[in-house]
FIDO-967644 format. One record per residue (C-alpha): residue number from 1; residue in three letters; y, x negated, z. Coordinates in nm, 2 decimals, padded with zeros to 4 digits, always signed. Each point is the difference from the previous one (the first is absolute). Layout:
{i:NUM, aa:Ala, v:Y, u:X, w:Z} .
...
***
This chain:
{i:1, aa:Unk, v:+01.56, u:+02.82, w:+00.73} .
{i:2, aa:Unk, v:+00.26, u:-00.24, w:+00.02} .
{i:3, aa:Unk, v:-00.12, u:-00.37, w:-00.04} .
{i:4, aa:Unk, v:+00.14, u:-00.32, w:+00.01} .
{i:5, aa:Unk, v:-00.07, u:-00.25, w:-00.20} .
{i:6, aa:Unk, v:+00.05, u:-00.38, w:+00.10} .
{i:7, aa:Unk, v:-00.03, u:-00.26, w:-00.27} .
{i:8, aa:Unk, v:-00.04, u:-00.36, w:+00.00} .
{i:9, aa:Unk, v:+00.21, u:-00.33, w:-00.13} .
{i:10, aa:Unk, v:-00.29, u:-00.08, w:-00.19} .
{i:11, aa:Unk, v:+00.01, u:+00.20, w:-00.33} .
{i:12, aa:Unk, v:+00.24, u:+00.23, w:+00.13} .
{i:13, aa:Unk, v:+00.01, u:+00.20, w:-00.32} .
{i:14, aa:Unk, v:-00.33, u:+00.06, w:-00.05} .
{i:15, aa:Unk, v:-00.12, u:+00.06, w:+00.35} .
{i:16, aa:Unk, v:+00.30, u:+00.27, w:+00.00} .
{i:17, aa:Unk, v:-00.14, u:+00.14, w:-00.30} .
{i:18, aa:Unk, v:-00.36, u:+00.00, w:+00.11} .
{i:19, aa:Unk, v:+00.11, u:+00.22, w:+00.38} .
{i:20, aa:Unk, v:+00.30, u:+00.21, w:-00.25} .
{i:21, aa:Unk, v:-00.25, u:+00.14, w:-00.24} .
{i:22, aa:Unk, v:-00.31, u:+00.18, w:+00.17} .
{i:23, aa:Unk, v:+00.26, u:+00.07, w:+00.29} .
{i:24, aa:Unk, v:+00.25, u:+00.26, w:-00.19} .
{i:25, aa:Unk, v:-00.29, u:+00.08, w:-00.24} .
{i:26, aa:Unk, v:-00.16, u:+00.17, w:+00.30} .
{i:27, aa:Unk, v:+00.30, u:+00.17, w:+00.12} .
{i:28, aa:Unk, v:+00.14, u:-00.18, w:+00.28} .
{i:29, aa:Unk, v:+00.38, u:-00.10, w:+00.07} .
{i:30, aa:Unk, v:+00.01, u:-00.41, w:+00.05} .
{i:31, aa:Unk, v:+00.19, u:-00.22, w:+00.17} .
{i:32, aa:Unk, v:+00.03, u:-00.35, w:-00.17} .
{i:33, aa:Unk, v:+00.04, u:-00.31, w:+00.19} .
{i:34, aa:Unk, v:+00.00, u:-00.30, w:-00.20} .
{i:35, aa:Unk, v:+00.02, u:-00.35, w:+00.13} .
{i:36, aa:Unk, v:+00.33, u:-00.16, w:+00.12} .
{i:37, aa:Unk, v:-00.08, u:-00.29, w:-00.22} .
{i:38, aa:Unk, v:-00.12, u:+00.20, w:-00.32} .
{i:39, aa:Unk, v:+00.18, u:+00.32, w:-00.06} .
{i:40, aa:Unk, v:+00.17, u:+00.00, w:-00.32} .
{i:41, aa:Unk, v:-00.30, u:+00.10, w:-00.23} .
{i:42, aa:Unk, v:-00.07, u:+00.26, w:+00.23} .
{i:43, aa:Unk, v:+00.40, u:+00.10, w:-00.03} .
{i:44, aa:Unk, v:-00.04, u:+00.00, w:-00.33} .
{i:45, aa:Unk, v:-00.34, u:+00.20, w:+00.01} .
{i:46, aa:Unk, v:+00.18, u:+00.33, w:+00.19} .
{i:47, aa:Unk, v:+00.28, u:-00.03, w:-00.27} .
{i:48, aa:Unk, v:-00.18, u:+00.04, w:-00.28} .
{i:49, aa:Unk, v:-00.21, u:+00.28, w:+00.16} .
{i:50, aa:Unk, v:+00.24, u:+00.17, w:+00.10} .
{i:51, aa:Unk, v:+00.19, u:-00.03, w:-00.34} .
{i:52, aa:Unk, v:-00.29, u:+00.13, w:-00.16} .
{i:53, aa:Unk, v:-00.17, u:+00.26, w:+00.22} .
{i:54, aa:Unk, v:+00.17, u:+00.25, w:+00.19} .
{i:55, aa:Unk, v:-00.16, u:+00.02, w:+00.30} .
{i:56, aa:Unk, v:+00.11, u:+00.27, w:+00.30} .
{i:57, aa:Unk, v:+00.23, u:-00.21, w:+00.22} .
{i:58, aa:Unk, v:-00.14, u:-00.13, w:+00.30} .
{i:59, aa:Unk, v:-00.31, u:-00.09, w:-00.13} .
{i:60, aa:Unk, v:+00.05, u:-00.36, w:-00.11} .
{i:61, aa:Unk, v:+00.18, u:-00.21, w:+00.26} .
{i:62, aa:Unk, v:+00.08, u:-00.37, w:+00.01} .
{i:63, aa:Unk, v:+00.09, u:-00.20, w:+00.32} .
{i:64, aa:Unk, v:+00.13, u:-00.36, w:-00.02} .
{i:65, aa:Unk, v:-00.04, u:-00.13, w:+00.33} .
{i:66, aa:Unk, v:-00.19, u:-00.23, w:+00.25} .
{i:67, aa:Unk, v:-00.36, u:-00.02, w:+00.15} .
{i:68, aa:Unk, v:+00.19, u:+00.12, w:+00.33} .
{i:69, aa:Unk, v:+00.12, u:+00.36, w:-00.20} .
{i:70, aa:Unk, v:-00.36, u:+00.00, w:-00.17} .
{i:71, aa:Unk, v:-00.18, u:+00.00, w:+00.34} .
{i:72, aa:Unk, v:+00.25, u:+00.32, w:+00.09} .
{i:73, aa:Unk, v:-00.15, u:+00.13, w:-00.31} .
{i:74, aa:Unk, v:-00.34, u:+00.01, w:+00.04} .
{i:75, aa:Unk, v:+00.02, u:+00.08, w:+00.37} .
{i:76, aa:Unk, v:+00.16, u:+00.37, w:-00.12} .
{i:77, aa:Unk, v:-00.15, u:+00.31, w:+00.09} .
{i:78, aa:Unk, v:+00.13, u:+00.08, w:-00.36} .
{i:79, aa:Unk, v:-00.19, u:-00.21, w:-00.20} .
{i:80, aa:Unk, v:-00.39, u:+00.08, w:-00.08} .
{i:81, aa:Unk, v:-00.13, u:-00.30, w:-00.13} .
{i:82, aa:Unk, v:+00.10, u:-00.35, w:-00.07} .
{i:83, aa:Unk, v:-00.12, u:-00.25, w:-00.27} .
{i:84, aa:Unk, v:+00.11, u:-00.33, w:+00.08} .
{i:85, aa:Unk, v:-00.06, u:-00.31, w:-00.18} .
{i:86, aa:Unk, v:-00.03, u:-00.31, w:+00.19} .
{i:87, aa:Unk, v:-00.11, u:-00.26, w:+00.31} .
{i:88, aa:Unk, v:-00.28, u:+00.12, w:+00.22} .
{i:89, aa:Unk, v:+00.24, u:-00.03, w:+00.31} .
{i:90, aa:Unk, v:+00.23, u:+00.29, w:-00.17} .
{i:91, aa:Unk, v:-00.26, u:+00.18, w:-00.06} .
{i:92, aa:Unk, v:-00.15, u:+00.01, w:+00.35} .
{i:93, aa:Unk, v:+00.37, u:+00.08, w:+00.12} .
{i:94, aa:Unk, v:+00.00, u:+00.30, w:-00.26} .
{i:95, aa:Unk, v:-00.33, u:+00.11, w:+00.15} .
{i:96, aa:Unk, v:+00.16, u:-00.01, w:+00.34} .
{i:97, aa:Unk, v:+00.27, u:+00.19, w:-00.08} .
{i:98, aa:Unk, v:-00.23, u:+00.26, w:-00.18} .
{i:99, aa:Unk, v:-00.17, u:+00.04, w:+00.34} .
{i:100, aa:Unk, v:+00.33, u:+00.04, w:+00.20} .
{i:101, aa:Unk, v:+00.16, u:+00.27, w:-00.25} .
{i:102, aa:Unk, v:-00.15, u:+00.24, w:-00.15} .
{i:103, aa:Unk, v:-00.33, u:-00.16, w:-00.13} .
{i:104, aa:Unk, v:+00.14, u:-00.02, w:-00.40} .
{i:105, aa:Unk, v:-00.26, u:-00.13, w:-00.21} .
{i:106, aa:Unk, v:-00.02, u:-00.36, w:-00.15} .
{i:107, aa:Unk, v:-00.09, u:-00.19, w:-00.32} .
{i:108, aa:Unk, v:+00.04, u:-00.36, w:+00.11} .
{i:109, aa:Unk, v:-00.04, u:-00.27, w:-00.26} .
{i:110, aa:Unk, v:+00.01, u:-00.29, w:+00.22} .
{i:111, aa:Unk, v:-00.11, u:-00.43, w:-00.02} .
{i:112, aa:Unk, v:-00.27, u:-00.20, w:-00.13} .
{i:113, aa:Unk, v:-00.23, u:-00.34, w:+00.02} .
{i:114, aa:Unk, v:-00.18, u:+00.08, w:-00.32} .
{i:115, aa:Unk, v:-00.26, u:-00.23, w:-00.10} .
{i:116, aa:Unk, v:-00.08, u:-00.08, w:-00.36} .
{i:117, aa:Unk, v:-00.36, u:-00.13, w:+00.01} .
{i:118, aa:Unk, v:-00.10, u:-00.29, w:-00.26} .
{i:119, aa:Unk, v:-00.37, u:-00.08, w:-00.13} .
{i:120, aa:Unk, v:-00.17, u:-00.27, w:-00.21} .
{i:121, aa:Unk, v:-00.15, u:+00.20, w:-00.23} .
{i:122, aa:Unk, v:+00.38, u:+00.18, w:-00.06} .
{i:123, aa:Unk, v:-00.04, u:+00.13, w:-00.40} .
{i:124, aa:Unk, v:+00.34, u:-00.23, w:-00.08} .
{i:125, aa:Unk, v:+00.13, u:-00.18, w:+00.32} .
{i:126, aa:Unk, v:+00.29, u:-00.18, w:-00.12} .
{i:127, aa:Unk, v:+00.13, u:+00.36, w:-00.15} .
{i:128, aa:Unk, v:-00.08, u:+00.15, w:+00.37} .
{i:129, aa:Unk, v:+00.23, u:-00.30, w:+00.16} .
{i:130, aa:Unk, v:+00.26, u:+00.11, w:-00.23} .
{i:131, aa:Unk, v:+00.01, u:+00.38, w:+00.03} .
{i:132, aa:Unk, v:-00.02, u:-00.04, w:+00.39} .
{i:133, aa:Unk, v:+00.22, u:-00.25, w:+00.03} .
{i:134, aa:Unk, v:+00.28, u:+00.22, w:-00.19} .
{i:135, aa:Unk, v:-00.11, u:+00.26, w:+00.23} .
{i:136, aa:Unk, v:+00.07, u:-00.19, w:+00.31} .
{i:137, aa:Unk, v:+00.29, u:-00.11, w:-00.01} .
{i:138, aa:Unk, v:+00.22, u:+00.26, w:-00.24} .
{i:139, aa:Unk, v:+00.29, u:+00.11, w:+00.14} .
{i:140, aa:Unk, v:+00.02, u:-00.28, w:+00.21} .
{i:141, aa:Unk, v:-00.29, u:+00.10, w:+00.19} .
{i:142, aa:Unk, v:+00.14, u:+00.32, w:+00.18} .
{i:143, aa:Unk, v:-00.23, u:+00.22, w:-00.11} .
{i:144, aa:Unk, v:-00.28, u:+00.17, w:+00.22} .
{i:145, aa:Unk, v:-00.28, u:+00.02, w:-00.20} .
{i:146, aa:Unk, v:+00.03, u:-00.38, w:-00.10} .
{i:147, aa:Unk, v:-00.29, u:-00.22, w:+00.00} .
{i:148, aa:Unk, v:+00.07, u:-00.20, w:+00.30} .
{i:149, aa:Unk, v:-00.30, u:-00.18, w:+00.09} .
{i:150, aa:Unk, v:-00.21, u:-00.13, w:-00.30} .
{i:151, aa:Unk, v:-00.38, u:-00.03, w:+00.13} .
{i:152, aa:Unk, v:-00.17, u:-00.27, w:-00.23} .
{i:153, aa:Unk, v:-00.34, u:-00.09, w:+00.00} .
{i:154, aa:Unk, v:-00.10, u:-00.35, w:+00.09} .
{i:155, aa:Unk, v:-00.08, u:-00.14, w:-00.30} .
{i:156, aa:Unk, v:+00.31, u:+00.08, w:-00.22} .
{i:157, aa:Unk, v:+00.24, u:+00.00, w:+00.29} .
{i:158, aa:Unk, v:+00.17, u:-00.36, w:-00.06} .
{i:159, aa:Unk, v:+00.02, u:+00.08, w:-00.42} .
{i:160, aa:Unk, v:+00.15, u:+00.38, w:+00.10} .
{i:161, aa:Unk, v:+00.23, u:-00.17, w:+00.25} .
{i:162, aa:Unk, v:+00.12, u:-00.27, w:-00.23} .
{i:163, aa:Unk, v:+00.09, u:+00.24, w:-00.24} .
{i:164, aa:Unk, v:+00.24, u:+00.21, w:+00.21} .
{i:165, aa:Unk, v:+00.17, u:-00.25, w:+00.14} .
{i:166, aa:Unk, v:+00.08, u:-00.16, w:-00.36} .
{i:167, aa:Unk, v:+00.10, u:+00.36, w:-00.08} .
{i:168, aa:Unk, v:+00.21, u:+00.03, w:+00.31} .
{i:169, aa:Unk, v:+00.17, u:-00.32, w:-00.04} .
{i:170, aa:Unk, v:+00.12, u:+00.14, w:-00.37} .
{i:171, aa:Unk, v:+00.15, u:+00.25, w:+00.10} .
{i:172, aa:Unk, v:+00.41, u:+00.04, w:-00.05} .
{i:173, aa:Unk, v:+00.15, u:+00.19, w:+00.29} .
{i:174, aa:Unk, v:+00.38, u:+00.12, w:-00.11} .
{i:175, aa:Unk, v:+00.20, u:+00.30, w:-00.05} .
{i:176, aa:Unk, v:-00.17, u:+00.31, w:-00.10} .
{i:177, aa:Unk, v:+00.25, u:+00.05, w:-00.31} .
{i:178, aa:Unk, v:-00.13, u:-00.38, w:-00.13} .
{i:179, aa:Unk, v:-00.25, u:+00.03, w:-00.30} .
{i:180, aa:Unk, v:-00.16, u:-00.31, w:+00.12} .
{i:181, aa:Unk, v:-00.04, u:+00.12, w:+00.32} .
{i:182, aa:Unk, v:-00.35, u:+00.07, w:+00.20} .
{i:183, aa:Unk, v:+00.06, u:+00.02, w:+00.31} .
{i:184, aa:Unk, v:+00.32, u:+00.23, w:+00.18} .
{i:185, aa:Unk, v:+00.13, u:-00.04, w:+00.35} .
{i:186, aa:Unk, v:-00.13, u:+00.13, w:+00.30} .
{i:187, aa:Unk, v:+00.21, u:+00.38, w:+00.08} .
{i:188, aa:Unk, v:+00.18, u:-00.10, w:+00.30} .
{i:189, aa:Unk, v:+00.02, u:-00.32, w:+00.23} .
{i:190, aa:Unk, v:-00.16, u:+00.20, w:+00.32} .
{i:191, aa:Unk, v:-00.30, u:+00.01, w:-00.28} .
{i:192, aa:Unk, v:+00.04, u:-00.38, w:-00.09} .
{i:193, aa:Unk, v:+00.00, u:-00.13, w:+00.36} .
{i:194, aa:Unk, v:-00.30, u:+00.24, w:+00.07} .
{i:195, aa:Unk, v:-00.20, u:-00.22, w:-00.29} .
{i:196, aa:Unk, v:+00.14, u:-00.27, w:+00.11} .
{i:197, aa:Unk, v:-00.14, u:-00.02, w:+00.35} .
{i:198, aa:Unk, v:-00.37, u:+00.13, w:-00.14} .
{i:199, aa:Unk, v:+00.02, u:-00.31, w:-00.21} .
{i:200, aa:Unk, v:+00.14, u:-00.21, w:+00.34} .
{i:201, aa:Unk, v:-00.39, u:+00.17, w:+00.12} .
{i:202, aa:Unk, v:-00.16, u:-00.08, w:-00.27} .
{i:203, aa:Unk, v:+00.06, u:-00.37, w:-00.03} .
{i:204, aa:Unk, v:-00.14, u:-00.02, w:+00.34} .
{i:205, aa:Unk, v:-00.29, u:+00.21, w:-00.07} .
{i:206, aa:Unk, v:-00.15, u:-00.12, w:-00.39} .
{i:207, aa:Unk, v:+00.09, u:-00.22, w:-00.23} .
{i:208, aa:Unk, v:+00.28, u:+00.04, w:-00.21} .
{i:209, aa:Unk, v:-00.07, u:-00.07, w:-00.36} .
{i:210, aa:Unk, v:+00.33, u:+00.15, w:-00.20} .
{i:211, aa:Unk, v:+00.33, u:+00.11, w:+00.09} .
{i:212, aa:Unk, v:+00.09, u:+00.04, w:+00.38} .
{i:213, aa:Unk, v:+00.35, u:-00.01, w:-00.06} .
{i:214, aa:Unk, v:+00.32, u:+00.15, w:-00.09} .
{i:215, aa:Unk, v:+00.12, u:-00.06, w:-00.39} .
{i:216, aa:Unk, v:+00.34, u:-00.14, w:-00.01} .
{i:217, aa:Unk, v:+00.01, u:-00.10, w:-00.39} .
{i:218, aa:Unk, v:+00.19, u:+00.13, w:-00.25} .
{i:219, aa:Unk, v:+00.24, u:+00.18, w:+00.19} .
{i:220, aa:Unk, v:-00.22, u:+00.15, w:+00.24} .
{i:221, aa:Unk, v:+00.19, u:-00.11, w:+00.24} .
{i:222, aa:Unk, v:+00.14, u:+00.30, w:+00.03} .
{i:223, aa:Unk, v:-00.31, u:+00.24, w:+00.02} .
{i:224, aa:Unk, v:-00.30, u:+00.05, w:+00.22} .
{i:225, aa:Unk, v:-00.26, u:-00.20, w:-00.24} .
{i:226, aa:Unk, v:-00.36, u:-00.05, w:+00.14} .
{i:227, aa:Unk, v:-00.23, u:-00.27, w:-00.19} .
{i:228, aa:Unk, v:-00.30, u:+00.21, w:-00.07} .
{i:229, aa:Unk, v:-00.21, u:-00.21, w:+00.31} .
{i:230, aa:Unk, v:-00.36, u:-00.02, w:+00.03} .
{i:231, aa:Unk, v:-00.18, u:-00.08, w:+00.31} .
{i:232, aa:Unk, v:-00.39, u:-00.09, w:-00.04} .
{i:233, aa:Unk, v:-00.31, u:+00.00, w:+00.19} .
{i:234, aa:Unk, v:+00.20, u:+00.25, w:+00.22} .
{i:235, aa:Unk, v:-00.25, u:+00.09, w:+00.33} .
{i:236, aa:Unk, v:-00.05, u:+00.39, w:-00.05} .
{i:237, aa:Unk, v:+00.15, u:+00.11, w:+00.35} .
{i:238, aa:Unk, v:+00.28, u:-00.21, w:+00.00} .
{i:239, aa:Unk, v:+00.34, u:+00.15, w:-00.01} .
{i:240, aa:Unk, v:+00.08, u:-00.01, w:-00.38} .
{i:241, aa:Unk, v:-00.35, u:+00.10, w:-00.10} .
{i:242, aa:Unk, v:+00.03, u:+00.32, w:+00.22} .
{i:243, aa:Unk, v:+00.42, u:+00.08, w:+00.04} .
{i:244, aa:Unk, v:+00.19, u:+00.22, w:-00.32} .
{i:245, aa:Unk, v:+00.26, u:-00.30, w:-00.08} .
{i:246, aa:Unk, v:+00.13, u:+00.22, w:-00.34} .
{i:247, aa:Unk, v:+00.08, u:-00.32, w:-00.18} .
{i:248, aa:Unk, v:-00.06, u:-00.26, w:-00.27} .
{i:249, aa:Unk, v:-00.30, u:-00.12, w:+00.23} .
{i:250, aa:Unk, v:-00.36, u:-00.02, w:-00.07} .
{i:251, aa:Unk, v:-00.30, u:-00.12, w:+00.20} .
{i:252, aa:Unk, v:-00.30, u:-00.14, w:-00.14} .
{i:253, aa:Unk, v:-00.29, u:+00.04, w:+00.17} .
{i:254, aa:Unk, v:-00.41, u:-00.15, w:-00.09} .
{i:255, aa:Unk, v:-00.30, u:+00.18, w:+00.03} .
{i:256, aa:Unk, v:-00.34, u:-00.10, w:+00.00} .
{i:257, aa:Unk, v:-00.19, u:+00.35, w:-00.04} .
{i:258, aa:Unk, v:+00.05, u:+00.39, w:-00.08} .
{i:259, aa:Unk, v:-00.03, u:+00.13, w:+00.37} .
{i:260, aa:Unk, v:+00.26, u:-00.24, w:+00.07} .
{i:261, aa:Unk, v:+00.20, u:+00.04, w:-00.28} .
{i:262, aa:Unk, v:+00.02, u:+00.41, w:+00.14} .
{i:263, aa:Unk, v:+00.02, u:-00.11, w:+00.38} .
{i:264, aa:Unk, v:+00.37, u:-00.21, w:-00.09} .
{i:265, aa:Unk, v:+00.10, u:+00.27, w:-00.21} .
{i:266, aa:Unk, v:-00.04, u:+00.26, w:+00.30} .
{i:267, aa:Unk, v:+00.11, u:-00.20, w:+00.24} .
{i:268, aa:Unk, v:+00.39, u:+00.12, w:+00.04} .
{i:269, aa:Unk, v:+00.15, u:+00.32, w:+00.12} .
{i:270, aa:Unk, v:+00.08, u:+00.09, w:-00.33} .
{i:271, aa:Unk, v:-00.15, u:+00.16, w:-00.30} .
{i:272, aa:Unk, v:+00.16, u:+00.06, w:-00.31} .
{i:273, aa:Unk, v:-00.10, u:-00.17, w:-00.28} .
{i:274, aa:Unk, v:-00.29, u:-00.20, w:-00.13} .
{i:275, aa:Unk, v:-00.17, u:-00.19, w:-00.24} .
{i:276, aa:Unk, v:-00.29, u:-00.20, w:-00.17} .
{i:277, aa:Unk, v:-00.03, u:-00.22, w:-00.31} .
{i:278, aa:Unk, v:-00.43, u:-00.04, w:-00.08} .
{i:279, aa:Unk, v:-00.22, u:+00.03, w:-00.28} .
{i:280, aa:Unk, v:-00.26, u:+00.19, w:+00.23} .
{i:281, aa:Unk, v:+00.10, u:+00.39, w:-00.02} .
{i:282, aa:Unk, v:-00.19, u:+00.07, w:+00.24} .
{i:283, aa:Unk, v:+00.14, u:-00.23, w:+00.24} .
{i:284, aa:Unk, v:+00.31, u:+00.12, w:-00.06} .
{i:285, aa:Unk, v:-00.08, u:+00.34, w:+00.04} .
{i:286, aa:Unk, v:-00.18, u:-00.10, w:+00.35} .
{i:287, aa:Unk, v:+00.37, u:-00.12, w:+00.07} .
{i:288, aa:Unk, v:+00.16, u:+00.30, w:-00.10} .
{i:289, aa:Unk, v:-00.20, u:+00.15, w:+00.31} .
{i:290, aa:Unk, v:+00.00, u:-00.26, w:+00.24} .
{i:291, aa:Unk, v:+00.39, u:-00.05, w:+00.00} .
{i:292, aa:Unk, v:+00.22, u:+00.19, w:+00.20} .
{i:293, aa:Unk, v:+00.30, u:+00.05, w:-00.24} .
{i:294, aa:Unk, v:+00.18, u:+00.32, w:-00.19} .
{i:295, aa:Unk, v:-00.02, u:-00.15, w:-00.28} .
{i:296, aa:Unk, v:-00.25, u:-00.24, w:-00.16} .
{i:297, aa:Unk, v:+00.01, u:-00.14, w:-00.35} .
{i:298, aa:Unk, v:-00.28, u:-00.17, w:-00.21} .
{i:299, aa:Unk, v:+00.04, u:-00.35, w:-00.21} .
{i:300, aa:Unk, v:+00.38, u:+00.12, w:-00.06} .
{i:301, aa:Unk, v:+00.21, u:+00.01, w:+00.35} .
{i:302, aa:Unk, v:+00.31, u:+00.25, w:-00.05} .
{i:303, aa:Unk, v:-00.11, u:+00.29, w:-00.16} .
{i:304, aa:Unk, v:+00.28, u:+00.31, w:+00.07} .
{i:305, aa:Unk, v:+00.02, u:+00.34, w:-00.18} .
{i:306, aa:Unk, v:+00.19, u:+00.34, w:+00.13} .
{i:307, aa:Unk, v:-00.32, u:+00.16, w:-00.05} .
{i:308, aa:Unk, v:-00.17, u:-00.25, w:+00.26} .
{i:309, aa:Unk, v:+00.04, u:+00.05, w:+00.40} .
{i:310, aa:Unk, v:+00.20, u:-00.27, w:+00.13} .
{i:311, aa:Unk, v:-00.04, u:-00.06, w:+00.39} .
{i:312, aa:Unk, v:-00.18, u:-00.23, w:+00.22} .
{i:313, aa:Unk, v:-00.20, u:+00.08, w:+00.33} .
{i:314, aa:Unk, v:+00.04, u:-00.15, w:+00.35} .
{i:315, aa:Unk, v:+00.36, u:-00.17, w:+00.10} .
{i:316, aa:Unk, v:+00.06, u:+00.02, w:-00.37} .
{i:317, aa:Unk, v:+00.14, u:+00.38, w:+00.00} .
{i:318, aa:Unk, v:-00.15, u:+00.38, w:+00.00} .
{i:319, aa:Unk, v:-00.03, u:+00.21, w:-00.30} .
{i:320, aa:Unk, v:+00.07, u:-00.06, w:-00.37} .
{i:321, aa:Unk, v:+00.27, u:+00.02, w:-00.25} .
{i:322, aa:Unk, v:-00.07, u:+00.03, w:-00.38} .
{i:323, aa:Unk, v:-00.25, u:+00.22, w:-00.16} .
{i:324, aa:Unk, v:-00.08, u:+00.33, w:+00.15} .
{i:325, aa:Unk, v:-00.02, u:-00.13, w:+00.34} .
{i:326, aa:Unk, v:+00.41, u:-00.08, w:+00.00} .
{i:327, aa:Unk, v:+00.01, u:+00.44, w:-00.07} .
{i:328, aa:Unk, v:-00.24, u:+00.08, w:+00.25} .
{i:329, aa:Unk, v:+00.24, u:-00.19, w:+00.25} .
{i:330, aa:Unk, v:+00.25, u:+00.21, w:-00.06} .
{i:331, aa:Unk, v:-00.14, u:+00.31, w:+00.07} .
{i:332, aa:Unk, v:-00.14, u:+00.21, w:+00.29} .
{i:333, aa:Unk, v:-00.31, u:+00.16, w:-00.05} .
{i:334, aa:Unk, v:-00.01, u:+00.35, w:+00.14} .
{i:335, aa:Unk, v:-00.31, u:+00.26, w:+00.02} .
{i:336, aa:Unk, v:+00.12, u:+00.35, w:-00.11} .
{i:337, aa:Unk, v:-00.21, u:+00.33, w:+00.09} .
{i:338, aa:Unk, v:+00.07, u:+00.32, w:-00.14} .
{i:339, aa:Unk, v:-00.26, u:+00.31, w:+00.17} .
{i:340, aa:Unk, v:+00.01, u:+00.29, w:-00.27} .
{i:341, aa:Unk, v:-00.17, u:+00.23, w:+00.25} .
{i:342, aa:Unk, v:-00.40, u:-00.02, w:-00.09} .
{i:343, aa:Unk, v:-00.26, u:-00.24, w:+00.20} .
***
């Protein structure tokens, strides 16, 4: 059927690409909504397409319009499924307007809290600081599987939390298009201000230890530049342990023993990502289990492949995209009977 396709300002290409694909390859018309703030890849996506394919008409559509138009969209009898990429507030307003239509179906890639989980006995610590440090906080931290709360066992928390915040006060924020460049500005000031005022929290809340405030150097003046903050010994239920904040901010939390450890980790609303840096497999495989997440990744956080599911469970979305799973979605799965006359 007829599906519409709602992409995000976060990789806009690439999340276009990832609904685009298994959508047409399964025979369905789409309708593409990109974001406001993002749309020219995805422009210049269609183009090429349809320079190069010569699909029936009607079948690939773009809109450019508003959140207002895309709530029209998927509240249409017309459309039969939605894939939406996105805050868990949107996605419970999709759901709603699923239920007050025609009941389309959903793939809903939504937030995240992930936890990245740090252990003594880690096979090379300082390279696991550095790999989930880049994790956290590329693309100026608006990115849903980011490793937002780093759990650190007791003993190595101080020398793990020194580290990041010499990393973190490195770090060159500027324009994208500058070589020297690390860090990018935040996509739009109602973004900014939202990190802004989870920092505001967080200074009440934990200890700030890096960052905390907006970059002004260089030029930057001009742009929406976050310091990559850090905020330590952050209390597990407090707001910016527990709240999506999609921005350069990490919490740092200590740990005394494994049930713990798993306890802070499933201890938001959402569950999308995860992971675990040890020397003990089978602890980390006793993780694996224990942790309510999608995904979960072992002594390397950020592992991503098309032939992989991608998806979370809980607040953080239904379904998957990539791998078979993103097919399946687009398909209905219907029982055929043919009677040739003999019992």
């Amino acid at each position: 059927g007829a599906c519409a396709l709602i992409a995000p300002w976060n990789f806009p290409l690439y999340q276009t690409a990832l609904k685009l694909a298994p959508a047409l390859a399964m025979g369905n018309t789409v309708v593409l909504k990109p974001s406001e703030y993002t749309p020219l890849t995805s422009i210049f996506l269609v183009e090429l397409i349809t320079q190069s394919i010569k699909l029936p008409s009607g079948v690939l559509n773009l809109i450019l319009t508003d959140g207002k138009a895309a709530n029209a969209l998927t509240l249409s009898d017309n459309i039969h499924k939605v894939s939406f990429t996105g805050s868990t507030p949107i996605g419970r307003k999709i759901i709603e307007n699923s239920s007050k239509s025609n009941l389309k179906a959903t793939t809903l890639e939504l937030g995240g809290k992930s936890p990245c989980i740090f252990f003594e006995d880690a096979p090379d610590l300082d390279s696991a600081i550095d790999r989930a440090f880049t994790v956290m906080f590329s693309h100026k931290g608006e990115k849903c599987s980011e490793p937002t709360r780093f759990l650190i066992e007791e003993s190595i928390y101080d020398y793990v939390v020194d580290k990041l915040v010499a990393k973190a006060n490195s770090v060159k924020c500027g324009h994208p298009f500058d070589e020297n460049s690390e860090q990018g500005p935040q996509c739009n000031k109602a973004q900014f201000d939202k990190i802004m005022s989870y920092i505001d929290v967080g200074k009440k809340e934990a200890e700030l230890v890096a960052g905390g405030y907006q970059d002004l150097s260089n030029g930057n003046e001009k742009g929406y530049y976050i310091r990559p903050t850090i905020f330590s010994k952050v209390p597990p239920l407090s707001r910016i342990a527990q709240e999506e904040i999609f921005g350069p901010v990490l919490c740092c939390i200590p740990f005394k023993t494994d049930d713990e450890a798993i306890k802070i980790a499933n201890s938001t609303t959402y569950g999308l990502a995860a992971g675990v840096y040890t020397g003990d497999i089978k602890r980390a495989h006793k993780f694996a289990h224990k942790i309510d997440s999608g995904m979960f990744y072992i002594n390397r956080y950020g592992c991503y492949g098309l032939s992989s599911p991608f998806g979370g469970f809980r607040q953080s979305g239904w379904g998957k995209e990539m791998a078979i799973h993103s097919l399946a979605s687009y398909t209905k799965t219907k029982s055929i009977w043919v009677y040739n006359g003999n019992d």
